[in-house]
C-alpha positions in Angstrom: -156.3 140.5 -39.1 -157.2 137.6 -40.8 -157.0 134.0 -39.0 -157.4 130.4 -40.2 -159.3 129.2 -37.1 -160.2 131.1 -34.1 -161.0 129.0 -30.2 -163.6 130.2 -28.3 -162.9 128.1 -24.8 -162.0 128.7 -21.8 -160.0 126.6 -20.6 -156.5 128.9 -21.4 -153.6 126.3 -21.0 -155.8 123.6 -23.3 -156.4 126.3 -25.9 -153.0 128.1 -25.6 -151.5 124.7 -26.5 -153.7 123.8 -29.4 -153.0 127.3 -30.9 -149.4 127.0 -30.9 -149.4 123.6 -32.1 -151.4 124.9 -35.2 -149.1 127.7 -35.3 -146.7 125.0 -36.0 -147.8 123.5 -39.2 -149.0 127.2 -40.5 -152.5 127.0 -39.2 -153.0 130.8 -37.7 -154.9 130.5 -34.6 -156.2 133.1 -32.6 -158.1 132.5 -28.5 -160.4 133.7 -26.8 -162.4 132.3 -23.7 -165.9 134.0 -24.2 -168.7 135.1 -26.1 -168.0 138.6 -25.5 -164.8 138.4 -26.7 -165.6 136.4 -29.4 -167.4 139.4 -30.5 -164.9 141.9 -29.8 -163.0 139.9 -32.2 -164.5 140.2 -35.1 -164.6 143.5 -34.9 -161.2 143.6 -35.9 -160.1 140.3 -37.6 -162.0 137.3 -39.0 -161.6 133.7 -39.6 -162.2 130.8 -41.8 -163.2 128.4 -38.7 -164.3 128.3 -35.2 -163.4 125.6 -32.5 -166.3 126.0 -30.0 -166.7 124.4 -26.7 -169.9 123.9 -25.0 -169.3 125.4 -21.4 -167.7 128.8 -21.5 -167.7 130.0 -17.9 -170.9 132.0 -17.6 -171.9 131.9 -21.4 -172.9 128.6 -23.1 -171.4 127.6 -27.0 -174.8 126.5 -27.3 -176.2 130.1 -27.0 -173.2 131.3 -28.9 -173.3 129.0 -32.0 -177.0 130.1 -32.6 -176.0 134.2 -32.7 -172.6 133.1 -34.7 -175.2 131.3 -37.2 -177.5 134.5 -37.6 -174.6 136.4 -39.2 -172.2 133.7 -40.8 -171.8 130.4 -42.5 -168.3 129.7 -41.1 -167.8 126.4 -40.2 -168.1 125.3 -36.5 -166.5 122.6 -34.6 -167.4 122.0 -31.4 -164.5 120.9 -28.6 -166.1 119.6 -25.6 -165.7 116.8 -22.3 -169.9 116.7 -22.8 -170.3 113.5 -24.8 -173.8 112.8 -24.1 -175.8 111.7 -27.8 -178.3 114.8 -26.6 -175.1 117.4 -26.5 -173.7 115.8 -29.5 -177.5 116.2 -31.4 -178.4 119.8 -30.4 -174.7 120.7 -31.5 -174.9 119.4 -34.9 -178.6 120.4 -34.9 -178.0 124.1 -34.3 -175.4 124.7 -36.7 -172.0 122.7 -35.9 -170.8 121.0 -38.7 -168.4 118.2 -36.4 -168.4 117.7 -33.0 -164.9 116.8 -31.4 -165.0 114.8 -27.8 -162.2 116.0 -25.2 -159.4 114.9 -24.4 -158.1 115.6 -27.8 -155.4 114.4 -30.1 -153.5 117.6 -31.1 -152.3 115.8 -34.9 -156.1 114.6 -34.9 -157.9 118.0 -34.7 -155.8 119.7 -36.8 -155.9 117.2 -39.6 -160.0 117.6 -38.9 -159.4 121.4 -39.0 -157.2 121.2 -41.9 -159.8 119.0 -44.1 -163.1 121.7 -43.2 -160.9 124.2 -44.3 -159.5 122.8 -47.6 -163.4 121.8 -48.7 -164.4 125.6 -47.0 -162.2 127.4 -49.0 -162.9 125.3 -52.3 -167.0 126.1 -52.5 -166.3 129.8 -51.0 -163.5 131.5 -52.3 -164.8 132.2 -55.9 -167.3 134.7 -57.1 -170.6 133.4 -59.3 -173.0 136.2 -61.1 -176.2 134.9 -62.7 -178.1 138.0 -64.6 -178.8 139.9 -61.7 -177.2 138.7 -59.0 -173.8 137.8 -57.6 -173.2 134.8 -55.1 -169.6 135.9 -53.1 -168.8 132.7 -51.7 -165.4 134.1 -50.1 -167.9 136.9 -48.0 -170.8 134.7 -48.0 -172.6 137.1 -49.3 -175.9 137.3 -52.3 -176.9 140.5 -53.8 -178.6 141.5 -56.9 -177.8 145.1 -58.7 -175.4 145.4 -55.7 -177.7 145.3 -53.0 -177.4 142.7 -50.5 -180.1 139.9 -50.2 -180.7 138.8 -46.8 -180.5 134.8 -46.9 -181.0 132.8 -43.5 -178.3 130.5 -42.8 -180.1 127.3 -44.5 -181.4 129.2 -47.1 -177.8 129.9 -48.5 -176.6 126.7 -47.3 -179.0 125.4 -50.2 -178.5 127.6 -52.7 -174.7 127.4 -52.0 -175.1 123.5 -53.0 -177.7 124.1 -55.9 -175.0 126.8 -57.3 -172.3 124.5 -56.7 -174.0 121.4 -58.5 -175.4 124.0 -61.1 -177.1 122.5 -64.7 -177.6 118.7 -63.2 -180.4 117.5 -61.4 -180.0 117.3 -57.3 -182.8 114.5 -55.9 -184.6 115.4 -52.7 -182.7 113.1 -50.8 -179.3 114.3 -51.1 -180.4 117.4 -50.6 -181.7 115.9 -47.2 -178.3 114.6 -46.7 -175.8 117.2 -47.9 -177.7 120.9 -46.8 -179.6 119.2 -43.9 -177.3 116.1 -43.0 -180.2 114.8 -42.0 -182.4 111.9 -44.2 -185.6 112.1 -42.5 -185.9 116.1 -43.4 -189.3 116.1 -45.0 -190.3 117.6 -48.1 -192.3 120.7 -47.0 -189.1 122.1 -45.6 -187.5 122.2 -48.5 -191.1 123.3 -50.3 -190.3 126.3 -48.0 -187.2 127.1 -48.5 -187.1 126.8 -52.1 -189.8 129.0 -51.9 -188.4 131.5 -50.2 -185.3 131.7 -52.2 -187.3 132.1 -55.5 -188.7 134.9 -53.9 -186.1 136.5 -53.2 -183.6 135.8 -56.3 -186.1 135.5 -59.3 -187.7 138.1 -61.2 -190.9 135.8 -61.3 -191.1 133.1 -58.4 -194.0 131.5 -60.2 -191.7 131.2 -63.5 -189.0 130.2 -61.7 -185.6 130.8 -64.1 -182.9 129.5 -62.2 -184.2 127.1 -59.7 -185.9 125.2 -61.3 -188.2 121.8 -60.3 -187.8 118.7 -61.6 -191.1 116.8 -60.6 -191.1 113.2 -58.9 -187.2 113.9 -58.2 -185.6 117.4 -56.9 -184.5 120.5 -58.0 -181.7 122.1 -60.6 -180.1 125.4 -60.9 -180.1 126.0 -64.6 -177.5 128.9 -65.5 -174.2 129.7 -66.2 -171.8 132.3 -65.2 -172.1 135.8 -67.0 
């Protein structure tokens, strides 16, 4: 079954709440209190966002964010009392794209949830193919001839931007800002991962067709749809 956002938290009568209150304005919300079953569910359904608290009985969100972020790009939010700058830094640093202190406003977080998911849907829910190989931003998924590419989670998250901003020139810096939301990100990072994509989505790396470098300022995808 397909879901708009799913809770992993467990704290039931907090979540049970919030899900019926999203219910309410057509949000479809599914719970669960663990990482286990945050597994077992998607098994069966899926979702276009994950609320994520920190402390999860036995299991930490921390932990779980970092295995959700080996297999998806789905953004995170993560719902938690901890308020600390260090929580609030390793969340965002690991993969969470907000981080949302408890207590709560129910009309708050689901205008917060309603916003991810407008701009979610907008850069994933179209299909782009470039010679060889099709970027599936509804699946999150890159392939060439039909086989699947394996991207890490940042690698896509850049090429996902590059695609997106396709045939104008994007400058180091808000590539810092806008893949790593973070300005101090030095260059040989990016080096790397631009790198890496080339090698895995051009015929020639070292004649780079798509990606290509625009020296003293950034990068541009140079292509258009076929």
């Amino acid at each position: 079954m397909k879901y708009d956002c799913l809770i992993v938290d467990d704290e039931k009568a907090l979540s049970q709440s919030t899900c019926e209150y999203f219910e309410l304005f057509g949000v479809k919300t599914a719970w669960v209190a663990d990482a286990d079953s945050c597994f077992d569910f998607f098994k069966s359904n899926s979702t276009d966002l994950i609320l994520l608290d920190i402390n999860l009985g036995n299991d930490s969100g921390f932990s779980l964010c970092k295995k959700l972020r080996e297999k998806c790009k789905l953004p995170i939010l993560f719902i938690s009392a901890r308020t600390s700058d260090d929580d609030v830094l390793l969340a965002l640093g690991i993969g969470g794209d907000d981080y949302i202190s408890k207590p709560y406003s129910l009309s708050i977080l689901l205008a917060k949830v309603k916003a991810v998911l407008k701009r979610y849907r907008s850069a994933h829910n179209d299909v782009h193919s470039f010679g060889k190989f099709t970027v599936d931003f509804e699946r999150g998924r890159v392939s060439s001839d039909g086989k699947d590419i394996d991207l890490k989670a940042m690698e896509y998250k850049l090429l996902a931007y590059l695609i997106q901003n396709r045939n104008r020139v994007v400058s180091k810096e808000e590539l810092f800002l806008k893949v790593w939301e973070d300005s101090v990100t030095g260059d040989n990072t990016l080096n790397v991962h631009i790198r890496h994509l080339r090698e895995k989505i051009e015929e020639d790396p070292n004649e780079p067709q798509y990606i290509k470098t625009v020296w003293g300022t950034g990068y541009s995808f140079e292509a258009v749809d076929t």
